[in-house]
ZADO-1210 file (C-alpha; in nm, 4 decimals, padded with zeros to 6 digits):
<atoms>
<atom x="00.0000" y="00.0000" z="00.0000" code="UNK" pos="1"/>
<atom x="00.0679" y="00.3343" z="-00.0438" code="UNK" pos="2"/>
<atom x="00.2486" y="00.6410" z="00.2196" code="UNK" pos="3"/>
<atom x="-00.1107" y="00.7760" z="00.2527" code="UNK" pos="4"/>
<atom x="-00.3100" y="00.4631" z="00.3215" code="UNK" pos="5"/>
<atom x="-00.0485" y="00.3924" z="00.5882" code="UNK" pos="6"/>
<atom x="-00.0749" y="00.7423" z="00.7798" code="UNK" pos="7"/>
<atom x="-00.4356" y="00.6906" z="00.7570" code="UNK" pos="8"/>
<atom x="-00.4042" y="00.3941" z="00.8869" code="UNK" pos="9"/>
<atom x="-00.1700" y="00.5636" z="01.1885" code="UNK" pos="10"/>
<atom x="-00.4530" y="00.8415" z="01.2438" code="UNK" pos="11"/>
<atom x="-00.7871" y="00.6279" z="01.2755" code="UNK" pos="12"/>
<atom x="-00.5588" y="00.4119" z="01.5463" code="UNK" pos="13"/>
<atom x="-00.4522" y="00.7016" z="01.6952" code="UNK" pos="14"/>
<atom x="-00.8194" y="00.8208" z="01.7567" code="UNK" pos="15"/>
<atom x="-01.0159" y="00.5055" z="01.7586" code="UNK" pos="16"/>
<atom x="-00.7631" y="00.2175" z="01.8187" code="UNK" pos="17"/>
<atom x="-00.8501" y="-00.1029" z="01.6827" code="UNK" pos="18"/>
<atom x="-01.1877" y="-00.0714" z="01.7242" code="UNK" pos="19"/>
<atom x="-01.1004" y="00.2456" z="01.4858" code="UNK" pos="20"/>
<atom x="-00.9424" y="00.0412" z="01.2075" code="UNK" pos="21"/>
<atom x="-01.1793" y="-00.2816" z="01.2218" code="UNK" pos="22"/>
<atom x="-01.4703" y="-00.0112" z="01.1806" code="UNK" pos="23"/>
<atom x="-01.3639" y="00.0577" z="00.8130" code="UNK" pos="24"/>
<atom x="-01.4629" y="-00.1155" z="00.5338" code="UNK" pos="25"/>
<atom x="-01.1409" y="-00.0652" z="00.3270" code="UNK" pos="26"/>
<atom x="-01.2942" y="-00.1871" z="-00.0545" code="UNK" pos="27"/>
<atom x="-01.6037" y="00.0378" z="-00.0124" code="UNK" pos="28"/>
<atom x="-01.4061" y="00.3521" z="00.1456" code="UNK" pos="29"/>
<atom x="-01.1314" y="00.3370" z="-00.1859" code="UNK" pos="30"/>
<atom x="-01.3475" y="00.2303" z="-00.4546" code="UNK" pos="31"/>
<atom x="-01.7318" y="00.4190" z="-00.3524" code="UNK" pos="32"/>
<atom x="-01.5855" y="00.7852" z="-00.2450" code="UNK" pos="33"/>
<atom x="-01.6152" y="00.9321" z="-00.5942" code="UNK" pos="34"/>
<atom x="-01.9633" y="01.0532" z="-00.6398" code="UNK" pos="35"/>
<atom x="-02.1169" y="01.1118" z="-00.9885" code="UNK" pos="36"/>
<atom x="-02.0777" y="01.4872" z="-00.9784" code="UNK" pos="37"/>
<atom x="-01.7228" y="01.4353" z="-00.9363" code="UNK" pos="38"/>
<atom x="-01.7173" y="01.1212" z="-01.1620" code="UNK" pos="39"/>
<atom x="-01.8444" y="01.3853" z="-01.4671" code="UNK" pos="40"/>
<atom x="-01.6363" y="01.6566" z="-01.3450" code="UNK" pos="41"/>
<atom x="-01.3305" y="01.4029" z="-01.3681" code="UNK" pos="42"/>
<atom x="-01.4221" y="01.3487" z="-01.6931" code="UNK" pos="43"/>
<atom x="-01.4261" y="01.7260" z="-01.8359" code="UNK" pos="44"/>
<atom x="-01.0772" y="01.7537" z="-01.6972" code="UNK" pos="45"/>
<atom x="-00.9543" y="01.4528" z="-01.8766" code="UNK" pos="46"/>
<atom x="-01.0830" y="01.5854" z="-02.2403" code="UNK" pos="47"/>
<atom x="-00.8924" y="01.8929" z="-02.1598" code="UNK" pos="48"/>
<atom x="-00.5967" y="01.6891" z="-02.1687" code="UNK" pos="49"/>
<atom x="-00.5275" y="01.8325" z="-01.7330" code="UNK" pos="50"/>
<atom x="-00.4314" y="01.4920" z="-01.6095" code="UNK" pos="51"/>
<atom x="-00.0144" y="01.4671" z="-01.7342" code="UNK" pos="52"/>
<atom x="00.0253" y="01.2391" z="-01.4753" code="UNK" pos="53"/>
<atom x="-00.2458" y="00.9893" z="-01.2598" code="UNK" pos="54"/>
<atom x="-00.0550" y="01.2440" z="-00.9334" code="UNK" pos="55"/>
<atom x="-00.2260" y="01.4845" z="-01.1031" code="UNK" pos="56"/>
<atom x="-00.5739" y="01.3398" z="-01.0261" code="UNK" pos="57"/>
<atom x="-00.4693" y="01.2219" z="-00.6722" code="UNK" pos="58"/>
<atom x="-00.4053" y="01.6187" z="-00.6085" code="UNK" pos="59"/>
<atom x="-00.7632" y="01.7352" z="-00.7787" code="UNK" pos="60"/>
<atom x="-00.9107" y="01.5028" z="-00.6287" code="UNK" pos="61"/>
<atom x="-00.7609" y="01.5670" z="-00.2954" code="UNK" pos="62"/>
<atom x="-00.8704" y="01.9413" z="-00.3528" code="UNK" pos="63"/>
<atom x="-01.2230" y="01.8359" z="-00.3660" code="UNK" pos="64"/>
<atom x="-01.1852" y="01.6964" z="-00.0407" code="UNK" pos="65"/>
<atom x="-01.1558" y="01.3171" z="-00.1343" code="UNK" pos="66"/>
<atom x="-00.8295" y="01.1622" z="-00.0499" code="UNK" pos="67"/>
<atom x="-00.7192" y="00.8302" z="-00.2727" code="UNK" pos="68"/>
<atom x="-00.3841" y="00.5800" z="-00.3154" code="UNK" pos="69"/>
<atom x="-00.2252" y="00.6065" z="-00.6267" code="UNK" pos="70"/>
<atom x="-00.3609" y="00.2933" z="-00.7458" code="UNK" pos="71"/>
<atom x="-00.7175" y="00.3801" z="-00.6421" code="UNK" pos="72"/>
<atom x="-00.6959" y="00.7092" z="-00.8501" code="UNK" pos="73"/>
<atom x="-00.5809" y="00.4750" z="-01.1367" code="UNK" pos="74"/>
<atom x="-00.9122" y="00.2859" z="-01.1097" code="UNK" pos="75"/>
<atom x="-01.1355" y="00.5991" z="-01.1542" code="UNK" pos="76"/>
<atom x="-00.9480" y="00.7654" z="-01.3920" code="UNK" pos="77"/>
<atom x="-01.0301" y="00.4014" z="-01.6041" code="UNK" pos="78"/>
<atom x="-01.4053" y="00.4579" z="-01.4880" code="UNK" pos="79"/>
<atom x="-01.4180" y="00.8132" z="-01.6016" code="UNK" pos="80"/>
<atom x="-01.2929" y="00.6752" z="-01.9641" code="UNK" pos="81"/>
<atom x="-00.9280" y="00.7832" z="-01.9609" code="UNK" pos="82"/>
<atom x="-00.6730" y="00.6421" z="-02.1110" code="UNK" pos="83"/>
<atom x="-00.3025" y="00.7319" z="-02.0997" code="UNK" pos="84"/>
<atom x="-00.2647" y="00.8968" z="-02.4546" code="UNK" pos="85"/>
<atom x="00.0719" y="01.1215" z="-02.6399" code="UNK" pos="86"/>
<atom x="-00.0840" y="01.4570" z="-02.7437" code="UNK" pos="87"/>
<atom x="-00.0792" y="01.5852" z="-03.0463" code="UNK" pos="88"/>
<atom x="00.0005" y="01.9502" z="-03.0676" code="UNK" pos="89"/>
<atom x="-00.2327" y="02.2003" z="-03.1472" code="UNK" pos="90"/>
<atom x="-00.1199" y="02.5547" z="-03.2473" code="UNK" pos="91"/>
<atom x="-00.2136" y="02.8560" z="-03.0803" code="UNK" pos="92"/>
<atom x="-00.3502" y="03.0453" z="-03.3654" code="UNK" pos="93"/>
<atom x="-00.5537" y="02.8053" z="-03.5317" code="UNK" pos="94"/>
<atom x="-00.9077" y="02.9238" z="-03.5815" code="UNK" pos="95"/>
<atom x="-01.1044" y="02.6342" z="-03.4751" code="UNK" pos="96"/>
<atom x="-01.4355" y="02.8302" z="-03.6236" code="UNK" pos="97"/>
<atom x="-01.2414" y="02.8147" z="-04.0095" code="UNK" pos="98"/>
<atom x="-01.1808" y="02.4424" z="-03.9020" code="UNK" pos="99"/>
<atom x="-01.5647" y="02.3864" z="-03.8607" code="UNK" pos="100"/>
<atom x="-01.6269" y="02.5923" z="-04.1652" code="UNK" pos="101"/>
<atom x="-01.4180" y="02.4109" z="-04.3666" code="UNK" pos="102"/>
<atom x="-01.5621" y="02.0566" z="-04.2759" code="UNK" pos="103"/>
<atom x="-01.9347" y="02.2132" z="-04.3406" code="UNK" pos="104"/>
<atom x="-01.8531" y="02.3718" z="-04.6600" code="UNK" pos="105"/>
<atom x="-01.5967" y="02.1270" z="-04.8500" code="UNK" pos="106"/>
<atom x="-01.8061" y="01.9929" z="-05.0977" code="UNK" pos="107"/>
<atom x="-01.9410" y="02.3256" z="-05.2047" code="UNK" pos="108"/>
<atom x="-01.5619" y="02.4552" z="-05.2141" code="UNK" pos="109"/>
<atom x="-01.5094" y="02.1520" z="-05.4555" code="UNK" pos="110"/>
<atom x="-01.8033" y="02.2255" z="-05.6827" code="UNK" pos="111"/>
<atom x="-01.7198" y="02.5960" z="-05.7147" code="UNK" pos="112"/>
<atom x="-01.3768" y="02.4728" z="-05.7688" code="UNK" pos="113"/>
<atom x="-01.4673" y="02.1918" z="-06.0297" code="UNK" pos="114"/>
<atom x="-01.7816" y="02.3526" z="-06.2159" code="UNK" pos="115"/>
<atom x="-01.6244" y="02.6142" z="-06.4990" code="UNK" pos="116"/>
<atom x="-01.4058" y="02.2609" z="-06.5739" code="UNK" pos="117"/>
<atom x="-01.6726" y="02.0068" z="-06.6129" code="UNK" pos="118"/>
<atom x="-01.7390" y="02.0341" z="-06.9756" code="UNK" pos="119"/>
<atom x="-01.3838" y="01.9901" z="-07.0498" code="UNK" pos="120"/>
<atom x="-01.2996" y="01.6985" z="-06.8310" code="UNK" pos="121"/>
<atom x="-01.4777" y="01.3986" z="-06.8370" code="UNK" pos="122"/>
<atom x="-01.4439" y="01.3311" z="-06.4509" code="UNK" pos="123"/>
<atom x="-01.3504" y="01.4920" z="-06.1142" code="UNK" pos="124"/>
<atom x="-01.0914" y="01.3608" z="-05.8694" code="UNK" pos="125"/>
<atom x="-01.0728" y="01.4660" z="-05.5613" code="UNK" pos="126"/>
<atom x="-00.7095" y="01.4218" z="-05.3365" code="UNK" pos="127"/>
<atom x="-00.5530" y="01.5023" z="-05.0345" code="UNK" pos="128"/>
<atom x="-00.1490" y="01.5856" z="-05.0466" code="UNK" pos="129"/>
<atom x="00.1716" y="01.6796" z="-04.8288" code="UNK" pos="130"/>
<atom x="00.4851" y="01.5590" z="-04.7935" code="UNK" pos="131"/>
<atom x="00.6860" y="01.4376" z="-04.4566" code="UNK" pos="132"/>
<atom x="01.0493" y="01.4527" z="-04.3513" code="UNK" pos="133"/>
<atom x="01.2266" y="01.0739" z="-04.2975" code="UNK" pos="134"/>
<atom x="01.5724" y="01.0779" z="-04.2272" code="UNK" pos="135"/>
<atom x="01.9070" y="00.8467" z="-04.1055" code="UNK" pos="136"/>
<atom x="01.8189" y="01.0063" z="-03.7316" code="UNK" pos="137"/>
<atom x="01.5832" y="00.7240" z="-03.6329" code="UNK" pos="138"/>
<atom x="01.2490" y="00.8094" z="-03.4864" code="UNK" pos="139"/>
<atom x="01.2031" y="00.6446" z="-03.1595" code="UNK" pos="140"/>
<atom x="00.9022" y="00.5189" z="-03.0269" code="UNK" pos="141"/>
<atom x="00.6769" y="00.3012" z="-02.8048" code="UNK" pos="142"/>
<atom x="00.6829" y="-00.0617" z="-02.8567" code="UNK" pos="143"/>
<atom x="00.5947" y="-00.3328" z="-02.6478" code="UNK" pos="144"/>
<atom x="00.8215" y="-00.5687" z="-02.3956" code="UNK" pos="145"/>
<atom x="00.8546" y="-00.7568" z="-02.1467" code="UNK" pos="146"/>
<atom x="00.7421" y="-00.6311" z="-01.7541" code="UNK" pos="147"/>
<atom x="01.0498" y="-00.5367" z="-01.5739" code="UNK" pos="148"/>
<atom x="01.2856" y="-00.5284" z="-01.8417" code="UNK" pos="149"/>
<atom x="01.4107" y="-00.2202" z="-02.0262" code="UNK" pos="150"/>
<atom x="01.3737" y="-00.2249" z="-02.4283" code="UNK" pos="151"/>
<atom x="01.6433" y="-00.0747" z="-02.6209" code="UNK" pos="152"/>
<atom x="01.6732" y="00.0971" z="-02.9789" code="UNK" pos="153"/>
<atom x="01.9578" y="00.1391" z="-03.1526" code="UNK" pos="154"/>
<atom x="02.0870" y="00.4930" z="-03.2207" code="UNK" pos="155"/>
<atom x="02.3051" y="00.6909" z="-03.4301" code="UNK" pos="156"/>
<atom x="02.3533" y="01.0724" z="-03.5207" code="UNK" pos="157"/>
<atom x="02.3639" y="01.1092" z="-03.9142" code="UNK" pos="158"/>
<atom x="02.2040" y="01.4566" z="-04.0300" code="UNK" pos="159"/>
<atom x="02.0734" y="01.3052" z="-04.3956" code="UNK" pos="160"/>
<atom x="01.7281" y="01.2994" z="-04.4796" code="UNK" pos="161"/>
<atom x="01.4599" y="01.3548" z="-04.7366" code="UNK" pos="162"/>
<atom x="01.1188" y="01.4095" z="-04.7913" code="UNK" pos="163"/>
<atom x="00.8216" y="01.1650" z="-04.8911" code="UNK" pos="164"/>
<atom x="00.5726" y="01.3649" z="-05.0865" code="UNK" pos="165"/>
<atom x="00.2003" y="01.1775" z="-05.0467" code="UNK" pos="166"/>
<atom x="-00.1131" y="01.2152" z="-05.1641" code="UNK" pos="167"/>
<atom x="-00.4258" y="00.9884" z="-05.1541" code="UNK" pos="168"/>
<atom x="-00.7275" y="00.9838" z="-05.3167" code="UNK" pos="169"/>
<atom x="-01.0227" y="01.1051" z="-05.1449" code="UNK" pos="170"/>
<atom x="-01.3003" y="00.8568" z="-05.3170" code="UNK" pos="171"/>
<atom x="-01.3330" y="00.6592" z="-05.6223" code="UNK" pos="172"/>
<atom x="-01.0400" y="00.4675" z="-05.6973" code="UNK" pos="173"/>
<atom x="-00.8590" y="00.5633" z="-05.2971" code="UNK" pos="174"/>
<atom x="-00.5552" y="00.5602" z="-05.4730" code="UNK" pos="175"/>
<atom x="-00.2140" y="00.6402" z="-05.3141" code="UNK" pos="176"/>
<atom x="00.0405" y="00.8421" z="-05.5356" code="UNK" pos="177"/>
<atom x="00.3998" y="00.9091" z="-05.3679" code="UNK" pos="178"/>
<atom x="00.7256" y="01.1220" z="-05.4500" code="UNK" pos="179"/>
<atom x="01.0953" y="01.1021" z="-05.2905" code="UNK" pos="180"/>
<atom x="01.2611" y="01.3692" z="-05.3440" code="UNK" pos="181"/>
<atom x="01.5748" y="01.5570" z="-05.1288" code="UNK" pos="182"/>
<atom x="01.4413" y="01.8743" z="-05.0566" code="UNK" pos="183"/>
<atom x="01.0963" y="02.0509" z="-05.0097" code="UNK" pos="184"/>
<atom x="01.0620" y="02.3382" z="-05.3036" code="UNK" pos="185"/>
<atom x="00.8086" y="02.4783" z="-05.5089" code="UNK" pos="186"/>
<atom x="00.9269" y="02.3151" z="-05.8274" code="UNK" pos="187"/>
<atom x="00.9593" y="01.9959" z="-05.6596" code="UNK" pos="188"/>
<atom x="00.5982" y="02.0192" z="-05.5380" code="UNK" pos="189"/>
<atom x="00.5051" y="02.1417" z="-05.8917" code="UNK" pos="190"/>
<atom x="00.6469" y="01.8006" z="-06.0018" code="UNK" pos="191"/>
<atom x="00.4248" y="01.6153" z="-05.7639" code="UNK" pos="192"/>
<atom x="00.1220" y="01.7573" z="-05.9140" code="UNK" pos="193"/>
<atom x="00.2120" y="01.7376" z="-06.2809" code="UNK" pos="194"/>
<atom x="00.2695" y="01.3168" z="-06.1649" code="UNK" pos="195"/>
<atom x="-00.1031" y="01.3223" z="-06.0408" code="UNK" pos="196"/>
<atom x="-00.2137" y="01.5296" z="-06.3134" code="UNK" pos="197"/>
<atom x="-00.0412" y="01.2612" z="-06.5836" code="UNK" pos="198"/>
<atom x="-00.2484" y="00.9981" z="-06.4143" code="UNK" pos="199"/>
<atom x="-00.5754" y="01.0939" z="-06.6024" code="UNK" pos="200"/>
<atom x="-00.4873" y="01.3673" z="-06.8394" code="UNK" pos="201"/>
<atom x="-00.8571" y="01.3673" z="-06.9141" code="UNK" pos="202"/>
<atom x="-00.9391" y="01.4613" z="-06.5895" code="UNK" pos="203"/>
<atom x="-00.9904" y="01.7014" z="-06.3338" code="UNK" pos="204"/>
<atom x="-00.7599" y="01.6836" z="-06.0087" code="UNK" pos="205"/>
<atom x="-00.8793" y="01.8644" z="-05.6894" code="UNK" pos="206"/>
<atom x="-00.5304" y="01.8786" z="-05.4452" code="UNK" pos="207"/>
<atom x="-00.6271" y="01.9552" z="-05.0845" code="UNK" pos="208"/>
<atom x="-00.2921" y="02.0572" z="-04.8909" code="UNK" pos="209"/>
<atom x="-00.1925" y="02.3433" z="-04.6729" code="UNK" pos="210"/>
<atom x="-00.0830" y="02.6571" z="-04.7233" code="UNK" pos="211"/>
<atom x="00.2854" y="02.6054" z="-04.7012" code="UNK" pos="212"/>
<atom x="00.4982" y="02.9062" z="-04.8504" code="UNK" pos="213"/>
<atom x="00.6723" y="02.5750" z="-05.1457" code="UNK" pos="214"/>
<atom x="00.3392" y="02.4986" z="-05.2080" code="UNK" pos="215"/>
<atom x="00.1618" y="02.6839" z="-05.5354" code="UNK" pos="216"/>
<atom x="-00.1953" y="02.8273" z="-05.5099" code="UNK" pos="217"/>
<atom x="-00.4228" y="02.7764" z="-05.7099" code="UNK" pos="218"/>
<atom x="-00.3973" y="02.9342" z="-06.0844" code="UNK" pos="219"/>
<atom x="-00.0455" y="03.0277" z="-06.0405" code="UNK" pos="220"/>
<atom x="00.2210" y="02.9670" z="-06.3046" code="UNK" pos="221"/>
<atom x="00.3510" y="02.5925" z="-06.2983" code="UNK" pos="222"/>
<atom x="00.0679" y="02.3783" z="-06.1676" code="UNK" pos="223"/>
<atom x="-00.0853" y="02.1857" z="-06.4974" code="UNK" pos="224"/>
<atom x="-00.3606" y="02.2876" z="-06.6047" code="UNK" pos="225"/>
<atom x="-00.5884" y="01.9979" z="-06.5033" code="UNK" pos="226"/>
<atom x="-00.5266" y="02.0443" z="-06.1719" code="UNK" pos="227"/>
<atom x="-00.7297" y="02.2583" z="-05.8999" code="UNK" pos="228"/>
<atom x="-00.5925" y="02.3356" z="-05.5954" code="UNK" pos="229"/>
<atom x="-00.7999" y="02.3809" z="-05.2250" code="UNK" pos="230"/>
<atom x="-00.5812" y="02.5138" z="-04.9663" code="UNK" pos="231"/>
<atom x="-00.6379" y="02.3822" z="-04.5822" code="UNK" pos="232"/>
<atom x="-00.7456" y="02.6336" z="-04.2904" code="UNK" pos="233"/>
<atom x="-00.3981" y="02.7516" z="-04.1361" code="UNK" pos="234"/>
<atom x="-00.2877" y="02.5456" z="-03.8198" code="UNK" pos="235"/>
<atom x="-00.5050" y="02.2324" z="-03.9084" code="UNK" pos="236"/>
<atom x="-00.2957" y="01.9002" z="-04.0154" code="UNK" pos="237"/>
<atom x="-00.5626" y="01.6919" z="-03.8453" code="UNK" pos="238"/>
<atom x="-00.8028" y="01.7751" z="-04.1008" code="UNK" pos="239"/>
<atom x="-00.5503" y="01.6300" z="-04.3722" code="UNK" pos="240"/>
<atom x="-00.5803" y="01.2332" z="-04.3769" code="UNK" pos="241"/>
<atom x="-00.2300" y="01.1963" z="-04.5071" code="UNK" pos="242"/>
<atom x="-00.1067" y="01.3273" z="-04.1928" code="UNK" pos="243"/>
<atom x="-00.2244" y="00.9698" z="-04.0372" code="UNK" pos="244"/>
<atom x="-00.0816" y="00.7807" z="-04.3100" code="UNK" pos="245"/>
<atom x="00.2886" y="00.9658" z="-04.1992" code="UNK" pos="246"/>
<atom x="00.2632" y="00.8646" z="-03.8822" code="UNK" pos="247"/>
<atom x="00.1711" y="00.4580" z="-04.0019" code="UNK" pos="248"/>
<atom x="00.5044" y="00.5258" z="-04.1910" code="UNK" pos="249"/>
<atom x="00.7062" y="00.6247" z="-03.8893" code="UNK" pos="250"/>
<atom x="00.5623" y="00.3704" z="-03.6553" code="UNK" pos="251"/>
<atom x="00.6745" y="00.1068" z="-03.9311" code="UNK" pos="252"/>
<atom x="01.0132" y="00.2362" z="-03.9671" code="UNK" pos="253"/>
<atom x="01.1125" y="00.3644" z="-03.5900" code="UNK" pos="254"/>
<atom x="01.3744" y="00.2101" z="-03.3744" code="UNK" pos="255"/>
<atom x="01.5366" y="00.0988" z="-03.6596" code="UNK" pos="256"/>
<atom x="01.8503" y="00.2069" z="-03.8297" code="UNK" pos="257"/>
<atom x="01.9330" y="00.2078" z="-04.2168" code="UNK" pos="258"/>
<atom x="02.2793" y="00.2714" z="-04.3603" code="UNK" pos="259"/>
<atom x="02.1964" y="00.5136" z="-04.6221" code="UNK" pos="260"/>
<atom x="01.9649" y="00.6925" z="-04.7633" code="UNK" pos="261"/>
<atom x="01.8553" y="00.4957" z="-05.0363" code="UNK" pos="262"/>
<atom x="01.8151" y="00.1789" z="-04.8164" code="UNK" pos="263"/>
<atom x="01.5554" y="00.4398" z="-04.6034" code="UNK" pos="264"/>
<atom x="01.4033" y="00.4940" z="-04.9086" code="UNK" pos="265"/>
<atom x="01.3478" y="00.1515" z="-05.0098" code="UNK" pos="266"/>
<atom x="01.1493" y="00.0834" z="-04.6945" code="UNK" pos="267"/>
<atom x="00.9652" y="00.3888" z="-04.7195" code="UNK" pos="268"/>
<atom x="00.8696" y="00.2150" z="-05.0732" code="UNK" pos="269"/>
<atom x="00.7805" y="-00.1535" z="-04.9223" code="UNK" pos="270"/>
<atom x="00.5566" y="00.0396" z="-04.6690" code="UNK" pos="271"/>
<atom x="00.3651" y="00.2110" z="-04.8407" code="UNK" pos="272"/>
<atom x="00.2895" y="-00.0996" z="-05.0523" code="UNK" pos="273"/>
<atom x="00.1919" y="-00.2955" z="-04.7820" code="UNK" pos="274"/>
<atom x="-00.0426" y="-00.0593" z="-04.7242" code="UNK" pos="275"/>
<atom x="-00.1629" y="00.0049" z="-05.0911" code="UNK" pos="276"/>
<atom x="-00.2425" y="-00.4377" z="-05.0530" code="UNK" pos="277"/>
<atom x="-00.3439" y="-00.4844" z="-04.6685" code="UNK" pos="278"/>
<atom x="-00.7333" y="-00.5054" z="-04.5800" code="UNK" pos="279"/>
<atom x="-00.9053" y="-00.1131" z="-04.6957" code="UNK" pos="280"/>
<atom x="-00.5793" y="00.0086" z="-04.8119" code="UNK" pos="281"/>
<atom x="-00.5340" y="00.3765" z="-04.8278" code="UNK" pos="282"/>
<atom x="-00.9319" y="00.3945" z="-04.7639" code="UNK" pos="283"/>
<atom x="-00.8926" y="00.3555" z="-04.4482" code="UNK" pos="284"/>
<atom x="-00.6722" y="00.6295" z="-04.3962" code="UNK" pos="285"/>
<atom x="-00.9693" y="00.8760" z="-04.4974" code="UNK" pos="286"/>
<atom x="-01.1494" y="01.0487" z="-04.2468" code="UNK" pos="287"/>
<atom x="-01.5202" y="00.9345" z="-04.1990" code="UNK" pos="288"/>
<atom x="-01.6266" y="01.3143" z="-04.2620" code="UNK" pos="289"/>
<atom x="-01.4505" y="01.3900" z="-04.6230" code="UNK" pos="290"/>
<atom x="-01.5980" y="01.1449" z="-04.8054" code="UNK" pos="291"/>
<atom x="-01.9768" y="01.2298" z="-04.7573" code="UNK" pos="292"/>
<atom x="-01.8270" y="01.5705" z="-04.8810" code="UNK" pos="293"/>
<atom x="-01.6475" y="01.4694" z="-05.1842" code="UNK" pos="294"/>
<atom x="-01.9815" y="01.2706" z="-05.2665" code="UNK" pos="295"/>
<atom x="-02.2243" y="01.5881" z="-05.2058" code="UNK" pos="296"/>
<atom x="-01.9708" y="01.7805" z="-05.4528" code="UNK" pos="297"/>
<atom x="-02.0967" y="01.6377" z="-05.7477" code="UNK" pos="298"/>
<atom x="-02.4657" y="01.6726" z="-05.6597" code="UNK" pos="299"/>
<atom x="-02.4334" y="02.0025" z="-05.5365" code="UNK" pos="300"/>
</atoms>
């Protein structure tokens, strides 16, 4: 048991004696002493991301006047629904009202976008691009082992890198179309986007990315002509479903080292096919609200 429980213990003997002690029932008194007020309260506090550590609870609760071990805290922060989770950062100045905007309105942004086209092409698709830094500096993250023993991942400082350039297909065929180049510019990005527009020369592409200063807007000199592009609400990667695909990269290639360069880039290749083959492919990379959107588009 825990410090507390023990001086607890120490204070009902000191002012009861036995009799003090034996008059407790232990399981009710650590597992019954949150109410539901405080249960729900608990709960708020936990989806504002309050809680870095389960000490964290012990002390709000302990503020609201009910005192808990460690390991009892650990049991109601599992009944108020928490789970221990890495945040992802949010930045200060994102709007989150042009966030909720943007999900609302998409397919009317893609119909305005597609409709002085749709004579000329015989079909719109609809994608969602950006490109991610991988590098010899291996990423290093969770995995699992065994209890009590420490895992280790092998390390080495070697400043090379390069960047993956991805895009994936919002609906239809949920295809996945990829670039590795050295460097992030606008004439590589420019490159990207004349490979997706060579795909279907026939048709319309729609490129949803953000508004990095290497990436063109839309209309401006060097994007083909058959594609569109939609820029992203400043601030607002979660919105772009290639951001989760990155991060299924990087899970696949962390704690591991490669020699060079062009070994990295060979498993950024067999990745990304594994994906393109497993069980909903790339599909399942796409947000449940976009698609509904890119639907609507065309009915609009």
């Amino acid at each position: 048991m825990c410090r507390a429980s023990v001086f607890e213990y120490i204070k009902r003997f000191a002012e009861g004696g036995v009799a003090g002690l034996l008059a407790v029932d232990y399981e009710r008194e650590s597992r019954g002493s949150v109410d539901a007020a405080t249960l729900e309260a608990m709960q708020w506090e936990l989806y504002e991301g309050n809680f870095v550590r389960a000490k964290d609870a012990q002390r709000w609760l302990a503020g609201r006047k009910i005192r808990l071990a460690l390991t009892t805290v650990y049991y109601w922060l599992g009944k108020a629904g928490g789970v221990l989770k890495v945040p992802r950062k949010t930045h200060v100045d994102k709007d989150a009202a042009a966030v909720e905007e943007f999900k609302r309105t998409l397919a009317k942004k893609l119909f305005e976008l597609a409709k002085p086209h749709r004579k000329r092409y015989k079909r719109v698709r609809v994608w969602a691009a950006d490109e991610h830094r991988y590098g010899l500096l291996p990423v290093t993250r969770r995995c699992w082992g065994l209890r009590g023993e420490r895992v280790y991942a092998p390390y080495r400082t070697r400043y090379e890198w390069g960047y993956f350039y991805e895009a994936l297909e919002l609906d239809g065929r949920c295809r996945g179309e990829f670039l590795f180049a050295p460097t992030v510019r606008k004439d590589v990005a420019n490159a990207f986007l004349r490979q997706i527009g060579r795909l279907e020369p026939d048709s319309l592409h729609i490129v949803i990315w953000d508004g990095a200063g290497f990436h063109a807007k839309d209309g401006e000199e060097g994007v083909p002509a058959n594609v569109r592009l939609l820029p992203l609400p400043p601030y607002s990667p979660e919105l772009n479903p290639v951001e989760g695909l990155g991060d299924t990269i990087k899970d696949a290639l962390a704690n591991k080292l490669h020699p060079t360069l062009r070994a990295l880039e060979d498993a950024l290749w067999e990745e990304v096919r594994t994906i393109g083959v497993r069980a909903g492919g790339f599909a399942s990379m796409i947000h449940d609200w976009i698609c509904p959107q890119v639907n609507a588009s065309g009915k609009t």
